[in-house]
N, C-alpha and C positions, 0 to 999 in steps of 0.2 A: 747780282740781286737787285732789283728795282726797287723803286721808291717807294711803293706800296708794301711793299713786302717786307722791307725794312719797318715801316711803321706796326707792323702786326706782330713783330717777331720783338721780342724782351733782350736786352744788351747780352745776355749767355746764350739767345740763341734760342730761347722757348716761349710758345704764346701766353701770355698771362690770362689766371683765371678768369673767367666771366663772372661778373657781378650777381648773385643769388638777390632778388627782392626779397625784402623780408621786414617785418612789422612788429613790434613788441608795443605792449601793453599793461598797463597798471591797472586790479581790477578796482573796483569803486571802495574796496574794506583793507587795500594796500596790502591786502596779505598773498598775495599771489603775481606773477609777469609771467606773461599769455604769450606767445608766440604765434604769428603764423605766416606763411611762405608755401612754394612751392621747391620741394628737396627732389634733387636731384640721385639718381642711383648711387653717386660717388658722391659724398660732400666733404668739399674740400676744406681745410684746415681753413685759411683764405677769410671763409664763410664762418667758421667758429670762431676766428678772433673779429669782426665785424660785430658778432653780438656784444661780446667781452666787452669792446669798444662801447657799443651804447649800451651794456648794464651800466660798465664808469658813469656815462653820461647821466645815467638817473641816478645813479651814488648812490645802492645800495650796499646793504648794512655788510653782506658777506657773497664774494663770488662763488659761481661754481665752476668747478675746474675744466680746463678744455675736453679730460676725458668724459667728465659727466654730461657736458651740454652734446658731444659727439652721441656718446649710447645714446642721449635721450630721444636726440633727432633720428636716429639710424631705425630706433623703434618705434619713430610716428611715423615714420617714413612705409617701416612694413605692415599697419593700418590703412595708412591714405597717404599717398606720395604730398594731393594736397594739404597739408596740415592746416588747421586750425582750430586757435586756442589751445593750443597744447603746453600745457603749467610746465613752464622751465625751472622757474626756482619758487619758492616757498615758506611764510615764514611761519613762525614755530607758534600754534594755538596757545592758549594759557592752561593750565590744567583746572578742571574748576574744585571747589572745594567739596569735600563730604560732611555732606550734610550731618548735625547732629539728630541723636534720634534718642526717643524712649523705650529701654529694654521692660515690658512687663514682666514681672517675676511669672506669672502663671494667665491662660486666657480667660481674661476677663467678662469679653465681648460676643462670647459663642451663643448665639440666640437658638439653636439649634436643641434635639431630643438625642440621649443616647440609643445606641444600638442593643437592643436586647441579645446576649452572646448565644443563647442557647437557639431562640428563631432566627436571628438574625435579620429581625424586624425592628421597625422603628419604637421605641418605649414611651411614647407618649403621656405615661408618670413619669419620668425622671430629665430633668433639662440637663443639658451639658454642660452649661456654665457653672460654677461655684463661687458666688460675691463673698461668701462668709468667709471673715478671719480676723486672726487671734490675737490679741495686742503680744507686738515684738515682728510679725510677721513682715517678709519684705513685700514692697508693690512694687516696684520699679526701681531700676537704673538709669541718669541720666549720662548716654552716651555723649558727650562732648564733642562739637566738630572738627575737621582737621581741616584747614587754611589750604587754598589751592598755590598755585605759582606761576610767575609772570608768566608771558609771552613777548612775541614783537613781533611785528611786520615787517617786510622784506628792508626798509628802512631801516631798519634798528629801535626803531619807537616802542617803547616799553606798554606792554599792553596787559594789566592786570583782570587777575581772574574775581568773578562777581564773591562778593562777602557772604559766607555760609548765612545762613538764617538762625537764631536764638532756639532754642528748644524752651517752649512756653509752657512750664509746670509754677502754678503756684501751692501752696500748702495751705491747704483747707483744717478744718478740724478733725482734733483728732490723728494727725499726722505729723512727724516731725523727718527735719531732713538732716541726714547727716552730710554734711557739707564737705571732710575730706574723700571721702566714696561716692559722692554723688549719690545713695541711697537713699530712698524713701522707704518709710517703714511705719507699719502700725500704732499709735500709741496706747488702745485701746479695742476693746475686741468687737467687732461690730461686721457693718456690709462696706461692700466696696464701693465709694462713684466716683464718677469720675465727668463733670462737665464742666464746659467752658473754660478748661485746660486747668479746671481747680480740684486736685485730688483729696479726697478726704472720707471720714471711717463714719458712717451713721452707724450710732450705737444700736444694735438689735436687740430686741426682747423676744426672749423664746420662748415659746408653751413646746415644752416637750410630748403633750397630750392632747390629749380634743380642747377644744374655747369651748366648756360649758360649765356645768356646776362647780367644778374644782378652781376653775380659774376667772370663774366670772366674767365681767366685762373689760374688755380690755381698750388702754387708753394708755399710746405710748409718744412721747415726743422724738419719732425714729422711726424704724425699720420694724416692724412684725414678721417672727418666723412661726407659724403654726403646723407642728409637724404631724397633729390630727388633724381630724374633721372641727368642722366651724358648727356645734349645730344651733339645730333653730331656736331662735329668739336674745341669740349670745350676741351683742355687738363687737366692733372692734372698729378702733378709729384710732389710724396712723398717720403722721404726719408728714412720713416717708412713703417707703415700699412698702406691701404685704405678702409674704409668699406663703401659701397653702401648700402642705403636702396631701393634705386629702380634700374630703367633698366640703361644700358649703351650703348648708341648709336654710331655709328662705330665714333671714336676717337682718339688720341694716349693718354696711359696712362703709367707712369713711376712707381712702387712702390718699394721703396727699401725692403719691407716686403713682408705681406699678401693681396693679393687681393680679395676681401672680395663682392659680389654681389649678396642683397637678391633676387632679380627679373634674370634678362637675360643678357649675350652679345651678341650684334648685330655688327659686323665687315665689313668693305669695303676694297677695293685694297688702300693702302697705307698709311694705318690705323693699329699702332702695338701697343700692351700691351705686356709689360715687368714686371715682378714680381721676385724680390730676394728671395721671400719666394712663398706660396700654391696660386694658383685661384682656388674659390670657385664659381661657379651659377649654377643657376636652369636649363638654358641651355646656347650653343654656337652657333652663328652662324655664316658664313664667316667671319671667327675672324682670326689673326693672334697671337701667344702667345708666348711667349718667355717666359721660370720659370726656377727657380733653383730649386722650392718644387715641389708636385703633385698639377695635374689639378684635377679636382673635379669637375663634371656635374651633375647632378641630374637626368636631362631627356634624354638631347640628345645633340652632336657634330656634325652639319651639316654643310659640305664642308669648312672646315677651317682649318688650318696650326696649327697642338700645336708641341710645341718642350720643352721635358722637362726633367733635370736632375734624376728625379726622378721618380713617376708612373701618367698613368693617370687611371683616376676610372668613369665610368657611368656603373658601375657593376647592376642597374636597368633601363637603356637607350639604346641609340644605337650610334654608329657611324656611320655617311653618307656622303659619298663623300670628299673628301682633303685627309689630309695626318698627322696622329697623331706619332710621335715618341716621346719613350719615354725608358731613359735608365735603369728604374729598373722595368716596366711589367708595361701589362695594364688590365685592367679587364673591363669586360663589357657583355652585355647580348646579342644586334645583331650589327655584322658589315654588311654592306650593305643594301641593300635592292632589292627587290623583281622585282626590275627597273631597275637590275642590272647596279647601278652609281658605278663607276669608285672610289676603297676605299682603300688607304693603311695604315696598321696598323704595324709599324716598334718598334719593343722593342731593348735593348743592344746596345742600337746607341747613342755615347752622342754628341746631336748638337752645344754644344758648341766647343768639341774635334775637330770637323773636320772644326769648325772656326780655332782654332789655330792650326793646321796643315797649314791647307791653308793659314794661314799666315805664317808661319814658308816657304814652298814652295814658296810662295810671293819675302820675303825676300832672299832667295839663287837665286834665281833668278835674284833679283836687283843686287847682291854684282856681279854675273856673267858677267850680262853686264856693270857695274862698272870695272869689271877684262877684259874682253876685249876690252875696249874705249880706257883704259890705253897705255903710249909705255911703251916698257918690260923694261929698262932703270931706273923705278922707283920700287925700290928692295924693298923698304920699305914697299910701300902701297902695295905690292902683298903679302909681310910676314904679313903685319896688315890684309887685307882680308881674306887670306888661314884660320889666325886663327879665325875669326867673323864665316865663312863659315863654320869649325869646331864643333865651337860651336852648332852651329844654326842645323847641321846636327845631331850631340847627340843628340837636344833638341826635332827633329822629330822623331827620333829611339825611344824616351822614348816615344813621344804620339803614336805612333806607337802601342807597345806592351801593351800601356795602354789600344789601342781600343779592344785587343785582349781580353783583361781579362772580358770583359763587354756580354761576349756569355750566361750567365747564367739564363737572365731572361727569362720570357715566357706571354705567350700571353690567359689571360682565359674566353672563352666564354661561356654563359650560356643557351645560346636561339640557338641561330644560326648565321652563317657565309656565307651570298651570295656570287654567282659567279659574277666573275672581283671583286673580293677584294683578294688584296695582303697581305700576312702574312711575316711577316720580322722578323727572329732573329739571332743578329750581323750582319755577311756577307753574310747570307742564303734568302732566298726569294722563298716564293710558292704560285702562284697564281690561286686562283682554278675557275674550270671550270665547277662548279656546285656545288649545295645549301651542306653546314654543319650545322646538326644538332648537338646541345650541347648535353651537356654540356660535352667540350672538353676541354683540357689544347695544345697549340703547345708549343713546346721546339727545343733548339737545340740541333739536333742527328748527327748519323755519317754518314747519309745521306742529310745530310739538316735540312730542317724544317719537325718534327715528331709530333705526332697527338697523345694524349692520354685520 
């Protein structure tokens, strides 16, 4: 045997393996070591304790066994002989926790109408929700969270799971909690609400009959349930919600909430409902409306005044005749009609804004001729006005720029849009002069009111 051949040949007489390249890697969240190389049809053992060799070298937390690093390669191998990135070992996620949660005894929150069983059409008297309940009644259960558990990375570095989040119920009025059940419950018989994570019972006043002669004017620090009609000339002024089970005859009606009317309103000249929160009916008629929330029609708005913070919607109805504004959009299927009555439909306008402007002009006005009654003589009271006048002028400049911001919404129609009906967005206005077919969006463009 020569001298060469002696160097190639191992002291027993066999060639030693060939050295496999091969690359391990940490990945950047330590929770994983990457492998990659080029694997050979047969991988020799050789090659499996070489990695063994440098996991030691990185010192992690727990090896894996020679048979495991063998399968895992044999099966990157029968992908892509060239392997890479192929996750050798692994460390253990943290489990996260579960979250706490609020069990509602019953659903509270169903904006939605029953289904009539017999058509099996929609019931558009009857809402699906039920807020009324009885003192003793339960509202909720607070389900409590359950704590997750650690983790670690291939290190062994302890790696905890994020902290469940609190379950935010405070106890509003009218409600008390039983602290070893986590139960909430009624203490008093009233409506349900529930905001800004403070649960609590507005006490209800019911008319189990019409708001007229019998029951006179009604005036409750709460909730109104009237489970007749409202009729005319009857007021009612709540502080809360008001829910109608029947019609409402032209009347003045105050609700510091939800206006709430399974049947209709019927409105006359100097006749207003005012609503801090949504009016809801089946339709409107020469009504006047004052909201903070959206109007909600069902069928139709015919010849009446809405003015509202928010949207108005008879996105299956129509609009006829008055004058609907509404500062975040309206949606609906026809405005006008075919009779062409006189319809204006005004979005990005908020009718309260331009009360307190005009009161704010009101006011500089008065201090004005306050400032000129005056004789000039009196230093003081022109120094104390200039500055009231100051004021009062900033305070216009900000409503000012505030109206500007409100150009955003739009106007969407589904059906069509008859001639003489005006389209209003912000300070634009286009009044067409013959029938629009939908289903169109107007917006404001840089010509005005645009059409899409």
């Amino acid at each position: 045997m020569n001298e060469q051949s002696k160097q190639a040949v191992s002291p027993e007489g066999f060639a030693p393996a060939k050295q496999i390249p091969f690359d391990l890697k940490v990945t950047t969240d330590r929770m994983a070591i990457l492998y990659s190389g080029n694997l050979p049809e047969t991988i020799p053992v050789e090659h499996v304790d070489s990695i063994l060799s440098k996991l030691r070298e990185l010192d992690v937390a727990a090896l894996p066994s020679n048979e495991q690093i063998l399968e895992l390669l044999h099966l990157a191998r029968k992908e892509n002989p060239r392997a890479a990135a192929i996750e050798l070992m692994r460390g253990r996620e943290p489990v996260p926790p579960i979250e706490g949660r609020i069990e509602w005894d019953r659903d509270f929150f169903n904006a939605g109408f029953l289904l009539n069983e017999e058509t099996d059409n929609v019931d558009y008297h009857r809402y699906a929700v039920e807020k009324s309940v009885e003192e003793g009644d339960i509202l909720a259960r607070v389900i409590p969270p359950i704590d997750g558990h650690d983790g670690c990375d291939v290190f062994g570095k302890r790696i905890p799971p994020p902290s469940p989040q609190p379950v935010k119920v405070r106890v509003g009025k009218n409600v008390k909690l039983e602290s070893e059940t986590g139960e909430y419950y009624a203490s008093a018989s009233g409506r349900f609400n529930w905001k800004d994570n403070v649960l609590s019972v507005d006490i209800v006043y019911l008319v189990k009959g019409n708001v007229g002669p019998e029951s006179g004017d009604v005036t409750h620090p709460g909730s109104v349930v009237v489970m007749g009609d409202v009729l005319g000339g009857y007021k009612i002024e709540a502080s809360a919600d008001i829910d109608v089970r029947g019609l409402v005859e032209p009347t003045c009606i105050k609700a510091g909430g939800n206006l709430s009317v399974q049947g209709g309103i019927s409105g006359a000249k100097g006749q207003c409902i005012i609503a801090g929160g949504e009016v809801r009916a089946k339709f409107i008629i020469d009504a006047d409306i004052e909201a903070t929330g959206s109007v909600i029609a069902i069928s139709e708005i015919i010849q009446s005044r809405i003015s509202t913070r928010e949207t108005v919607d008879v996105s299956r109805g129509r609009i006829v005749g008055g004058c609907v504004t509404a500062l975040r959009g309206v949606r609906v299927a026809q405005i006008g009609s075919a009779t062409h009555v006189s319809t204006s439909v005004l979005v990005g306008r908020d009718y309260s804004l331009n009360k307190r402007i005009l009161q704010r002009l009101s006011e500089i006005k008065k201090i004005r001729r306050h400032l000129s009654a005056r004789a000039p003589d009196t230093t003081s009271f022109f120094l104390e006005m200039e500055v009231e006048l100051a004021k009062l002028r900033s305070r216009l400049e900000e409503l000012l720029r505030e109206s500007k911001r409100n150009d955003q919404s739009e106007i969407e129609v589904s059906r069509s849009a008859h001639s003489d009906s005006t389209l209003g967005i912000g300070r634009a206005t286009c009044r067409l002069s013959e029938k629009k077919s939908g289903p169109f969006r107007a917006r404001l463009g840089e010509k005005g009111v645009e059409f899409y």
